[in-house]
C-alpha positions as CSV (number, residue, x, y, z in Angstrom):
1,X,136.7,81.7,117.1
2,X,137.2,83.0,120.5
3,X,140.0,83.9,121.3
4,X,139.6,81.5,124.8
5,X,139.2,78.8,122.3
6,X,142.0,79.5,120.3
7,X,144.2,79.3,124.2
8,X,142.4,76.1,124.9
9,X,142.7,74.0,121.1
10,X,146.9,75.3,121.7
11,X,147.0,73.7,125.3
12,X,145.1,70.7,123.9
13,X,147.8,70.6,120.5
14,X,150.8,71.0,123.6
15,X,149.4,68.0,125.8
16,X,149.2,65.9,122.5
17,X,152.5,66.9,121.8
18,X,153.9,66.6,124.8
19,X,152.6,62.9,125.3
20,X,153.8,62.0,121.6
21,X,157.1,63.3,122.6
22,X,157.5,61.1,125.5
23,X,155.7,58.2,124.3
24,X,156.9,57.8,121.3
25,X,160.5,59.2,120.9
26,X,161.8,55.9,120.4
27,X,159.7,55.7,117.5
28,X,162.7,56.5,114.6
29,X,164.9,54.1,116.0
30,X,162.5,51.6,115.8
31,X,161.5,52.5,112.0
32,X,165.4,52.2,111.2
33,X,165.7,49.1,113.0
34,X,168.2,50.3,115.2
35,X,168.7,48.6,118.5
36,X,168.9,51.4,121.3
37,X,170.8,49.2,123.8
38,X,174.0,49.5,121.1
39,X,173.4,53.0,121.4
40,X,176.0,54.8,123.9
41,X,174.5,56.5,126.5
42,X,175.5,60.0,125.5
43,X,173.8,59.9,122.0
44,X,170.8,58.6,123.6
45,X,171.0,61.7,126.4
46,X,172.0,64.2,123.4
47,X,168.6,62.8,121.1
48,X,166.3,63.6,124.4
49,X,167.6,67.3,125.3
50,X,167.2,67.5,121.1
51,X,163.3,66.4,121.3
52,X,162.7,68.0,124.7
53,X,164.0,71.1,123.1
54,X,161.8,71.1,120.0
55,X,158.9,70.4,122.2
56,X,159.9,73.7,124.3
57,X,160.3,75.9,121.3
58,X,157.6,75.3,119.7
59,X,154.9,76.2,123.0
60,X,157.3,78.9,123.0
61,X,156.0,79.9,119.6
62,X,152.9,78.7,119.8
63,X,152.9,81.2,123.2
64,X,154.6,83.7,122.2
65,X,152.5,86.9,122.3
66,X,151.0,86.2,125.8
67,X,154.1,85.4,127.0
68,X,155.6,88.6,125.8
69,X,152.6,90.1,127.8
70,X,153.2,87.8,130.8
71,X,157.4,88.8,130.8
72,X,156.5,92.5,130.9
73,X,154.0,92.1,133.5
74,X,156.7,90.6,135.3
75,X,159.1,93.3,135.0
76,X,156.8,95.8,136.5
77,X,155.5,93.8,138.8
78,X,158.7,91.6,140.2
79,X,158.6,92.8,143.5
80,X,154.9,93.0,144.3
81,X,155.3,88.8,142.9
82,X,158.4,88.0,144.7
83,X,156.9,89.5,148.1
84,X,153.2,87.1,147.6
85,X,154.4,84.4,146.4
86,X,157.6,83.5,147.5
87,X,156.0,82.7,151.0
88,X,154.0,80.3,149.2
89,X,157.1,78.6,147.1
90,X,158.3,78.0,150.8
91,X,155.1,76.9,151.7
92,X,154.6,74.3,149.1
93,X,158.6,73.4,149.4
94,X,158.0,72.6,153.1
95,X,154.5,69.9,152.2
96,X,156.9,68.5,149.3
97,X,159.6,67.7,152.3
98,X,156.6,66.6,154.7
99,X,155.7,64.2,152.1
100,X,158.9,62.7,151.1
101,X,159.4,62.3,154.9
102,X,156.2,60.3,155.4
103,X,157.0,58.3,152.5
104,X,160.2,57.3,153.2
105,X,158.8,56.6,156.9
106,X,156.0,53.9,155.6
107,X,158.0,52.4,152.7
108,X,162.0,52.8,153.4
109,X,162.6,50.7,150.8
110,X,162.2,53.7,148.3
């Protein structure tokens, strides 16, 4: 296979995981027949950061060799990144704030 391909099937297999993550984390306390609203509040925080970190390692390792590439491209690059695209960080920041303002402006409910 291609080795565009191969990049594509692993962000489809993240997506999938991703959305199974989210969806269906509940899932082994249903199976158990465990009712989460007996669960305290800090288990059920401490399960999430423990999926959402299994999610993150494994696109890490899944990624792994192009983002090795990517990191060291970044370390000789840094500057020549930070000088094009911070402007745009500040850029994007600003619409985000712009946004917010109109919403809050035609619904101040939220």
């Amino acid at each position: 296979m291609k080795r565009d391909n191969i990049l594509g099937l692993k962000g489809i297999f993240c997506f999938i995981l991703w959305f199974i993550s989210t969806n269906y984390s509940g899932l082994p306390f249903q199976i158990l027949g465990v009712d989460t609203n007996d669960i305290p509040i800090l288990i059920k925080q401490l399960y999430t950061i423990i999926i959402e970190l299994c999610v993150i390692i494994v696109v890490i390792l899944m990624f792994k060799d192009q983002l090795a590439i990517m990191i060291k491209d970044f370390k000789k690059n840094n500057l020549v990144y930070f000088k094009k695209y911070f402007k745009c960080w500040f850029l994007i920041l600003a619409l985000m704030m712009i946004s917010n303002a109109i919403i809050l402006l035609l619904d101040p409910s939220s």
